[in-house]
N, C-alpha and C positions, 0 to 999 in steps of 0.2 A: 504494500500500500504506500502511496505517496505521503509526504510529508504537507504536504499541502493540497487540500481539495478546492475546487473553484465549482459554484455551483450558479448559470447563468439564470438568467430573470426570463420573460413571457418572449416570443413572438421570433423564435429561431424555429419555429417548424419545417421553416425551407431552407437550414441549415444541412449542416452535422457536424460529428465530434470534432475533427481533423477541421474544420474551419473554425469554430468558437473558439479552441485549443491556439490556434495561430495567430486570434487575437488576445485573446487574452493571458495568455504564459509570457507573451513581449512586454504589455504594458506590465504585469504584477513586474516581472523580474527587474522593470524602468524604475518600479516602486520601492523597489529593498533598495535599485542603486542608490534612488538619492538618499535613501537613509543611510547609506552605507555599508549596503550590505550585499551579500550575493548569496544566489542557488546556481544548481544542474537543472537545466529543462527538465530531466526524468526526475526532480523534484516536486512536479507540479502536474496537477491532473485535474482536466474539467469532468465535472459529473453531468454529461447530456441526457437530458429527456425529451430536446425538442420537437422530433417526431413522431414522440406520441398524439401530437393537437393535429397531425400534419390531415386534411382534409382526407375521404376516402370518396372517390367521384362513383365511385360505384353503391355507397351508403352513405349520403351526405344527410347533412343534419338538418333536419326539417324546421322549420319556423313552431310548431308546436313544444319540441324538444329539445330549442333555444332559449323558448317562455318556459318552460320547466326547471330549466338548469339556473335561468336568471332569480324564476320566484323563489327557489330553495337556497338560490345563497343570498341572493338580496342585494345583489351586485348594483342594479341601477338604483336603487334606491340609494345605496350608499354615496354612487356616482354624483345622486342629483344633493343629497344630500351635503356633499362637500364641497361642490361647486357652486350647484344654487341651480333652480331649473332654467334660468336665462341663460347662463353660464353653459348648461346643461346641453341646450339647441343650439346654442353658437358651435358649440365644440364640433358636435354632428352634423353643422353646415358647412363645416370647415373642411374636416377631414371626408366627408360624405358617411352616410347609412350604411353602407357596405361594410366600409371599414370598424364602423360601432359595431354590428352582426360582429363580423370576425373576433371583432376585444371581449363581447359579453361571452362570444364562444369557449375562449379559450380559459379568461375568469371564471366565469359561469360552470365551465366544466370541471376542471380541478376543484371545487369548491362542491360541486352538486352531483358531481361521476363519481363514487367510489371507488370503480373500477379503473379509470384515470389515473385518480388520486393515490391509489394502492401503487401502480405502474409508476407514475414518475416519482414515489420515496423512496420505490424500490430500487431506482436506478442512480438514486442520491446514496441510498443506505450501503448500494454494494461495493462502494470505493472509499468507507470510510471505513477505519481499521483501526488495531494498535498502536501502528506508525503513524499515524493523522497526528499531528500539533496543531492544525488549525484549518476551519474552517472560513472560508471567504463566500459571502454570498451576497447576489444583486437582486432588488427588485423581490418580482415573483420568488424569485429563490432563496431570499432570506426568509419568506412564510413557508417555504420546505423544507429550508434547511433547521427551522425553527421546531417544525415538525416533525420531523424526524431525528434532531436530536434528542427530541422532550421525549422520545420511547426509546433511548438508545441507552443503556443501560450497562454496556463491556467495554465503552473509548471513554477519553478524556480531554477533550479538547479544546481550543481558543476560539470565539467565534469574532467574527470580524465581519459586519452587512456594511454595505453600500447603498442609498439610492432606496433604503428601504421602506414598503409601506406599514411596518408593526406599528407605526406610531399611530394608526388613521384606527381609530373605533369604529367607526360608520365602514369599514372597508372588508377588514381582519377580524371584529367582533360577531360577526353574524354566526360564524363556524367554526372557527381558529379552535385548535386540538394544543392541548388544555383549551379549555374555554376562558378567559379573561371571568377574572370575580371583580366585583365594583370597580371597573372600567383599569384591573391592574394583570397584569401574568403573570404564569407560573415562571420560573427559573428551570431552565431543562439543566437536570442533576449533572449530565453529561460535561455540562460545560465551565470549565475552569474560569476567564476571561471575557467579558461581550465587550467589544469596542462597536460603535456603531458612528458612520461619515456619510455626511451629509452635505450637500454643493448646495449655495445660494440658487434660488431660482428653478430649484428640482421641482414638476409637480407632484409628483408621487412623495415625495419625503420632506421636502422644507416647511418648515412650522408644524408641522406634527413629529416632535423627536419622541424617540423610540425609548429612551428614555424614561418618559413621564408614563410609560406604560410596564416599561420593567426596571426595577429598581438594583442601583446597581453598577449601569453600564456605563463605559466612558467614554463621551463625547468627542467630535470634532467637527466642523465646518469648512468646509472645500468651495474656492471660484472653479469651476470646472466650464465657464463662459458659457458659451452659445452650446456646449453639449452638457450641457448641466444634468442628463439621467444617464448619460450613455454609461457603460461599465469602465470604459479602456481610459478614459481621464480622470477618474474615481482611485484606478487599482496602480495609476502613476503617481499617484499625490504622495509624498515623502511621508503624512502620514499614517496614510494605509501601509505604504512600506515600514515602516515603524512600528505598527502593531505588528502587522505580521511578522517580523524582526523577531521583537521580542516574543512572538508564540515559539518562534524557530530556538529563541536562545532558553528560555526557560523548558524545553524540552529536550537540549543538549547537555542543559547542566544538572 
């Protein structure tokens, strides 16, 4: 098992492993540089699932069983709820319907699929090991990697999110495994360390820190400009390399 797992966020279903891997092992390793540090490529391993959401044209998902997946997680509601329903229709005029169908799909489903949802921990869970010192996760993948540490019970590892939505109640509380008790989470036993980084201007994570919902974790704030959610200027920031650093150091010594 690698000493580091990289676990990516939503919307690589038209990816795979070998491409997420090429980008994101270059920016972490840009990340330990500035802090001063260095790995081996074969230090680093992304956990992909992104072809599980990947459409099937021969059993696509019907509009009835998009409303399904949406009511049981509560996905627009929380959308509309955080943005505001004006906020809500600007967004959908913006990027088009289409594109909303596809985001409720893939939300919607890990949330409301169990069958999904079992598939992409299971694909998070089998590259985490004894050797693992830390976990790195963006996005979608820090609610994975959140979850499936919090049933992982034989590692011990750092965890380090990026870009994360933990901190959005309206987002993460409708189903989030542990379930949130008066708007707080559980601490998955498994984990040594939460450092949690956050870029100005993220919509998914800025002003909701993750933080005020688990008690504990330590903070940082990232300009990551005009790509302010992407993974790859997140896991170069000197401080992501930095946490992750010292995951590496305090599991050498």
């Amino acid at each position: 098992m690698a000493l580091i797992v990289g676990v990516h966020g939503a919307f690589h279903e038209l990816w795979g492993p070998h491409q997420v891997a090429g980008r994101w092992i270059p920016a972490l390793r840009d990340g330990l540089g500035f802090a001063g540090m260095s790995i081996e490529p074969n230090d680093a391993v992304i956990a992909f699932y992104g072809d599980v959401f990947r459409s099937d044209p021969n059993n696509p998902i019907s509009d009835a069983e998009l409303v399904e997946y949406e009511e049981r997680a509560g996905i627009l509601d929380a959308a509309g709820s955080f943005i505001g329903q004006d906020g809500l229709e600007a967004f959908v005029a913006h990027i088009g319907r289409e594109q909303i169908r596809q985001t409720l799909a893939q939300l919607g489903r890990y949330f409301g699929d169990e069958t999904v949802r079992r598939k992409v921990q299971d694909r998070v869970r089998s590259v985490i090991g004894p050797d693992t010192a830390v976990v790195v996760a963006h996005s979608l993948g820090s609610v994975v990697a959140y979850e499936v540490l919090a049933g992982a019970s034989d590692v011990s590892v750092d965890l380090v999110t990026i870009g994360s939505p933990l901190g959005q109640h309206g987002v993460v509380g409708h189903d989030l495994r542990p379930a949130l008790r008066d708007g707080k989470g559980t601490w998955p036993a498994s984990v040594r360390t939460w450092t949690d980084i956050t870029s100005v201007g993220d919509p998914v994570a800025d002003g909701h820190p993750v933080a005020d919902v688990f008690d504990g974790i330590t903070s940082f704030r990232v300009d990551n400009g005009h790509r302010a959610h992407d993974p790859e200027p997140y896991l170069c920031a000197a401080v992501t390399g930095a946490a992750i650093g010292a995951a590496l150091a305090r599991r050498s010594g």
